[in-house]
N, CA, C and O of each residue as an XYZ file, in Angstrom:
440
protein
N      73.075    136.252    127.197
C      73.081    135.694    128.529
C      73.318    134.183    128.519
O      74.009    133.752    129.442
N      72.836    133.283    127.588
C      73.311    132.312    127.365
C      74.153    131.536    127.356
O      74.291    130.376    127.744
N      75.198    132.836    126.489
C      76.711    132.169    126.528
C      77.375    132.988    127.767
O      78.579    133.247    127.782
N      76.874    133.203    128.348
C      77.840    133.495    129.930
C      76.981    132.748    130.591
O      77.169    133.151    131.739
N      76.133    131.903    130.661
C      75.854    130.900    131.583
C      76.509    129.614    130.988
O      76.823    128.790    131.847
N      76.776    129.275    129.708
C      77.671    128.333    129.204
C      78.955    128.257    129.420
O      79.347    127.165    129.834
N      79.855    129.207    129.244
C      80.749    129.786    130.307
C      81.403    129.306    131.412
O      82.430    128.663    131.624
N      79.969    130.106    132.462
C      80.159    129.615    133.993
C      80.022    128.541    133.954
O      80.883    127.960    134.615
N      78.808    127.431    133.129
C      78.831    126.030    133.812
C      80.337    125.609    133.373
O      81.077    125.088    134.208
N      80.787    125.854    132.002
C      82.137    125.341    132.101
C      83.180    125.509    132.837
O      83.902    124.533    133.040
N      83.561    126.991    133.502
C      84.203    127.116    134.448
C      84.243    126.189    135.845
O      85.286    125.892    136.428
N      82.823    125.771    136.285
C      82.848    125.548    137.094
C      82.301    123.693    137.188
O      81.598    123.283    138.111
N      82.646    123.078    136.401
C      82.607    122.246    135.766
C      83.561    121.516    136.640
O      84.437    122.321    136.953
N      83.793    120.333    137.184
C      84.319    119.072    137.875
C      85.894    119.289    137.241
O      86.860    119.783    137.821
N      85.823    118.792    135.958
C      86.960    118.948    134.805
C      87.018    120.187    133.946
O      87.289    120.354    132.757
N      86.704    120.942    134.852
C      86.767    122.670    134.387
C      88.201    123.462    134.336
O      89.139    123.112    135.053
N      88.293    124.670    133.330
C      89.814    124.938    133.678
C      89.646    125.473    134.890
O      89.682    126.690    134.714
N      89.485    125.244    136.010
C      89.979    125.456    137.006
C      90.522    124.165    138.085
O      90.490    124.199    139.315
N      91.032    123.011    137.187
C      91.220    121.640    137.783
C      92.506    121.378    137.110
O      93.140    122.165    136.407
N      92.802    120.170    137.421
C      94.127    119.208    136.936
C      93.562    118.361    135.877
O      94.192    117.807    134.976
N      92.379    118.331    136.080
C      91.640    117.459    135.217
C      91.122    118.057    133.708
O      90.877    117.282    132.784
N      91.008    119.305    133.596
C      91.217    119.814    132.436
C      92.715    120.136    132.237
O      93.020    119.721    131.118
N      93.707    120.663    132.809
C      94.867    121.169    132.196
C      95.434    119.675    131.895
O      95.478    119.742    130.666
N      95.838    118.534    132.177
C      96.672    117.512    132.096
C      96.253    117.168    130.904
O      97.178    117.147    130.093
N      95.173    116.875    130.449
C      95.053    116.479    128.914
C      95.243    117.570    127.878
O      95.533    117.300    126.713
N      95.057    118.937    128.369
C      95.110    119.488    127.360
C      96.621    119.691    126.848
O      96.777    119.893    125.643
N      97.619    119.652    127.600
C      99.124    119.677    127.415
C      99.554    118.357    126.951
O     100.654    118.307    126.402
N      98.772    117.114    127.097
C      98.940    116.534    126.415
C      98.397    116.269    125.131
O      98.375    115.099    124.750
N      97.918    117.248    124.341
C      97.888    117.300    123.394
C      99.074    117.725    122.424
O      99.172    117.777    121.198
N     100.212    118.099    123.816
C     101.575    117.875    122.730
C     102.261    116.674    122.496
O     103.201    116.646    121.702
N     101.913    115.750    123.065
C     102.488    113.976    122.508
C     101.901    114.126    121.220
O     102.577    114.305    120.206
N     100.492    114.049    121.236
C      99.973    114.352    120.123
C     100.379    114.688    118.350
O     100.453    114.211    117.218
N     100.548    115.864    119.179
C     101.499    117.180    117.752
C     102.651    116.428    117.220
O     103.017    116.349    116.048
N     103.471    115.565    118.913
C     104.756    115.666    117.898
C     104.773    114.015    117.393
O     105.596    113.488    116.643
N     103.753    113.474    117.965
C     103.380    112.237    116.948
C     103.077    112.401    115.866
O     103.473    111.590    115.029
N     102.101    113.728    115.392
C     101.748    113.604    114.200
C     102.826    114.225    113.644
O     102.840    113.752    112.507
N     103.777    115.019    113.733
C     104.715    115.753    113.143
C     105.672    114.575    112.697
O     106.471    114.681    111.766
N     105.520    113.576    113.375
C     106.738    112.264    113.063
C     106.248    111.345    111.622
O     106.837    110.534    110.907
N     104.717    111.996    111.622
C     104.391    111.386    109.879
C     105.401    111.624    108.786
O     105.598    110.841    107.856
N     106.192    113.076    109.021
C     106.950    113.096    107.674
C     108.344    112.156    107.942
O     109.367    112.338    107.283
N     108.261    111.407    108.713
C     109.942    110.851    108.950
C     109.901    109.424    108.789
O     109.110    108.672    109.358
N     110.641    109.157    108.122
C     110.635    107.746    107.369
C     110.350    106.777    108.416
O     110.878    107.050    109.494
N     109.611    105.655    108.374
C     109.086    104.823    108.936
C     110.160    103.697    109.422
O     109.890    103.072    110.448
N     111.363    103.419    108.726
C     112.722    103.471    109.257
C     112.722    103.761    110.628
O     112.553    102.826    111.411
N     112.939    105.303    111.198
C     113.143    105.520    112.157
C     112.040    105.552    113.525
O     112.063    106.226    114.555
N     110.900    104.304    112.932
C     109.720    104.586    114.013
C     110.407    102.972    114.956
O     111.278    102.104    114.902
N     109.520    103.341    115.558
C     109.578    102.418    116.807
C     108.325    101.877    117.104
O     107.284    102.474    117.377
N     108.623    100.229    116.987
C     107.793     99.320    117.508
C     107.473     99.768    119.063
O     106.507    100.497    119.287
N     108.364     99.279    120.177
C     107.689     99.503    121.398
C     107.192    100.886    121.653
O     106.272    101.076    122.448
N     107.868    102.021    120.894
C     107.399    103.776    121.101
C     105.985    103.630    120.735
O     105.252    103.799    121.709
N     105.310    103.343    119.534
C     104.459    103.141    118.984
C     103.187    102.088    119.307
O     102.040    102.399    118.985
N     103.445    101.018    119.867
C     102.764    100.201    120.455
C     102.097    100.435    122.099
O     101.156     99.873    122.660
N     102.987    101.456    122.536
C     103.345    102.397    124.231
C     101.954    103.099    123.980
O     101.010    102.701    124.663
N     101.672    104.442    122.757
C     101.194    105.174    122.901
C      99.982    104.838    122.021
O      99.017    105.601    121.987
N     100.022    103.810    121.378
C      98.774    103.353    120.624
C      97.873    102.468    122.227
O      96.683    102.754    122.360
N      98.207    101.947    122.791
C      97.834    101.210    123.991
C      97.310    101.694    124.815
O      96.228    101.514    125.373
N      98.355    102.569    124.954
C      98.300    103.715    126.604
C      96.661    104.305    126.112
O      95.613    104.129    126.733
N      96.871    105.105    124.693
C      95.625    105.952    124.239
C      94.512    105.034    124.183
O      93.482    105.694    124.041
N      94.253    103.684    124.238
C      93.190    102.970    124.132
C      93.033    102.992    125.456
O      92.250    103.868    125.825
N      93.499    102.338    126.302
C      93.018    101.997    127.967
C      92.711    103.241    127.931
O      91.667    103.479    127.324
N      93.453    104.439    128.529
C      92.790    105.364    129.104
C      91.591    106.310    128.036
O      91.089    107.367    128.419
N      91.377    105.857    127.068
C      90.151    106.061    126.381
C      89.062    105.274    127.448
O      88.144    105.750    128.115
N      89.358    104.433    127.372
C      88.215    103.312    127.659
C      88.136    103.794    129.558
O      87.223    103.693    130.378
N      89.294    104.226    129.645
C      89.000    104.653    131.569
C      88.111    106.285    131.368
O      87.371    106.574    132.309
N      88.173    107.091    130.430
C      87.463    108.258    130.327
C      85.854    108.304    130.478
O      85.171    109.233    130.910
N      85.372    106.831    129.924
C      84.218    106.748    130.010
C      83.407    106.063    130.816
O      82.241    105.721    130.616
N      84.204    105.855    131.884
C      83.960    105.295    133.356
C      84.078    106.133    134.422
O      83.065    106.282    135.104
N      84.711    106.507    134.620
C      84.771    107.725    135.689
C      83.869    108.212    135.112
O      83.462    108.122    133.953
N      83.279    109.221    136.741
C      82.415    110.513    136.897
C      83.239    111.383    137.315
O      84.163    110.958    138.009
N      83.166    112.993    137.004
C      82.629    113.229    135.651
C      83.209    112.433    134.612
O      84.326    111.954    134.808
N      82.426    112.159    133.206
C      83.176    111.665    131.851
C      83.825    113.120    131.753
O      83.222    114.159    132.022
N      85.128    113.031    131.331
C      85.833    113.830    130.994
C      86.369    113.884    129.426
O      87.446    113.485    128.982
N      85.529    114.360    128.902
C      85.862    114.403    127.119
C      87.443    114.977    126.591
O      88.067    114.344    125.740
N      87.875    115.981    127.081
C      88.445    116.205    126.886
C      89.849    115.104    127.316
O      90.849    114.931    126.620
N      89.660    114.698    128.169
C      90.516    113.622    128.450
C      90.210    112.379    126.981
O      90.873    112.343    125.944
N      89.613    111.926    127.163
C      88.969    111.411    125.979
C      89.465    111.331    124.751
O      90.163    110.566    124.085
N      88.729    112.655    124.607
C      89.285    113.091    122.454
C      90.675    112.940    122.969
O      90.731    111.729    123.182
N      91.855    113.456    123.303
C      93.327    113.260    123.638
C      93.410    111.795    123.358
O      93.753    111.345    122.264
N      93.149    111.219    124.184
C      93.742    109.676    124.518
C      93.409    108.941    122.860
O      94.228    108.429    122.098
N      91.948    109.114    122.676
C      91.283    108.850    121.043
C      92.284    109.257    120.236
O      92.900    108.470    119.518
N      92.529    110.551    120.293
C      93.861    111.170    119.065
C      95.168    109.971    119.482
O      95.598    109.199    118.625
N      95.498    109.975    120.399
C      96.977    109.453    120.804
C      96.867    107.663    119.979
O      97.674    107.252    119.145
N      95.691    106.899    120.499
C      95.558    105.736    120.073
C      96.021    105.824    118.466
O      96.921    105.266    117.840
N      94.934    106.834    118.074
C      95.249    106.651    116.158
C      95.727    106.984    115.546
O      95.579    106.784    114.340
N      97.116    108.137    116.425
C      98.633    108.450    115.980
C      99.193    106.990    116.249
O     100.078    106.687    115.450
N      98.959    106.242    116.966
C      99.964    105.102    117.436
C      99.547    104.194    116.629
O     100.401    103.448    116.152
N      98.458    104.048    116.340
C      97.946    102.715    115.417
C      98.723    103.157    113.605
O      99.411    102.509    112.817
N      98.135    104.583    113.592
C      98.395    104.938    112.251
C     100.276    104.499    112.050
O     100.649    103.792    111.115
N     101.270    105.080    113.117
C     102.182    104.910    113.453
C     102.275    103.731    112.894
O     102.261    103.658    111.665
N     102.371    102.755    113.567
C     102.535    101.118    113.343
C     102.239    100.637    111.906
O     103.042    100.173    111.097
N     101.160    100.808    111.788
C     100.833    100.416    110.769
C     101.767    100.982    109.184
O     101.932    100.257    108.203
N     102.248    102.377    109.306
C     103.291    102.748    108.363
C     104.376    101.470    108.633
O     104.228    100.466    107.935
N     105.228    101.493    109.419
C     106.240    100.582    109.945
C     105.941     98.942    109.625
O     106.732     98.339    108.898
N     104.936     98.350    110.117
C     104.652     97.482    109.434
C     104.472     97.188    107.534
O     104.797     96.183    106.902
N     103.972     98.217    107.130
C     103.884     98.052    105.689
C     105.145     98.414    104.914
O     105.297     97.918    103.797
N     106.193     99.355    105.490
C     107.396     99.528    105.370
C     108.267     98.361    105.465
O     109.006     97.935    104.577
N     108.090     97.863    106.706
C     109.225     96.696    106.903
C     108.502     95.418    106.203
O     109.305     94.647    105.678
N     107.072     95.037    106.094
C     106.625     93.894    105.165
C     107.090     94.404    103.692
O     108.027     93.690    103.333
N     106.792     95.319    102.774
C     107.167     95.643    101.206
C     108.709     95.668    101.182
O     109.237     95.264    100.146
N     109.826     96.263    102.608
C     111.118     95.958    102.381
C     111.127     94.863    102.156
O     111.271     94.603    100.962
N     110.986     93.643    103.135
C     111.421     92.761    103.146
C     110.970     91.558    102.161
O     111.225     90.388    102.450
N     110.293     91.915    101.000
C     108.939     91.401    100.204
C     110.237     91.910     98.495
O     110.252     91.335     97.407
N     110.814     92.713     98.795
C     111.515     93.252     97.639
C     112.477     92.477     97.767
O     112.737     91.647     96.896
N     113.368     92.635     99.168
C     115.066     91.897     99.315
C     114.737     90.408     99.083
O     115.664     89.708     98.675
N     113.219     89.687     99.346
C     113.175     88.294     98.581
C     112.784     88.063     97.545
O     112.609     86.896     97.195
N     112.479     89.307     96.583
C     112.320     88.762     94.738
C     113.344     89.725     94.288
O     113.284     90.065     93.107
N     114.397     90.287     95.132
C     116.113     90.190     94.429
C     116.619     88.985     94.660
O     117.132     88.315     93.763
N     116.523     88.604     95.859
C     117.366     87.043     96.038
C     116.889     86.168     95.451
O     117.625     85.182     95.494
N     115.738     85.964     94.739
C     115.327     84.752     93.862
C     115.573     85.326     92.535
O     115.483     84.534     91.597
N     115.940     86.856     92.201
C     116.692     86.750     90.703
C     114.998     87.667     90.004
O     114.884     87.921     88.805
């Protein structure tokens, strides 16, 4: 009986699946996927402003999840994931383009 009263309160929950407020984050948990799926692709082809967009975006609206009533977690963990695909993001790209460019100046000095 427990877990059908756990259940119902979730059903019927503010940010319950029966809202916009649960389905919108949970579909965005495909930015997500195909951020993390972009780990195997050379850091070459990442993008500063793509990357800086969704590392950002996922911080503010982290930080707006826990202001509003209801807190909406699930909104939340999403935005949390999105920030530290975008940070993790960057940060490849940065260490990519600093060690390139760290090599092409101890060829040019010989």
């Amino acid at each position: 009986m427990a877990a059908a009263s756990k259940l119902q309160a979730l059903w019927n929950h503010p940010a319950g699946p029966k809202t916009i407020h649960f389905w919108a984050p949970t579909f965005k948990w495909g930015l997500i996927i195909a951020n993390a799926a972009d780990f195997a692709k050379s850091p070459d082809e990442l993008s500063y402003p793509l990357q800086s967009a969704v590392a950002c975006s996922g911080l503010i609206w982290s930080r707006y999840c826990m202001v509003i009533t209801p807190r909406n977690w699930n909104l939340f963990s999403v935005n949390a994931s999105m920030a530290g695909t975008g940070v993790y993001q960057l940060s490849r790209k940065f260490w990519h383009d600093y060690s390139s460019k760290k090599e092409e100046e101890e060829v040019a000095n010989g």
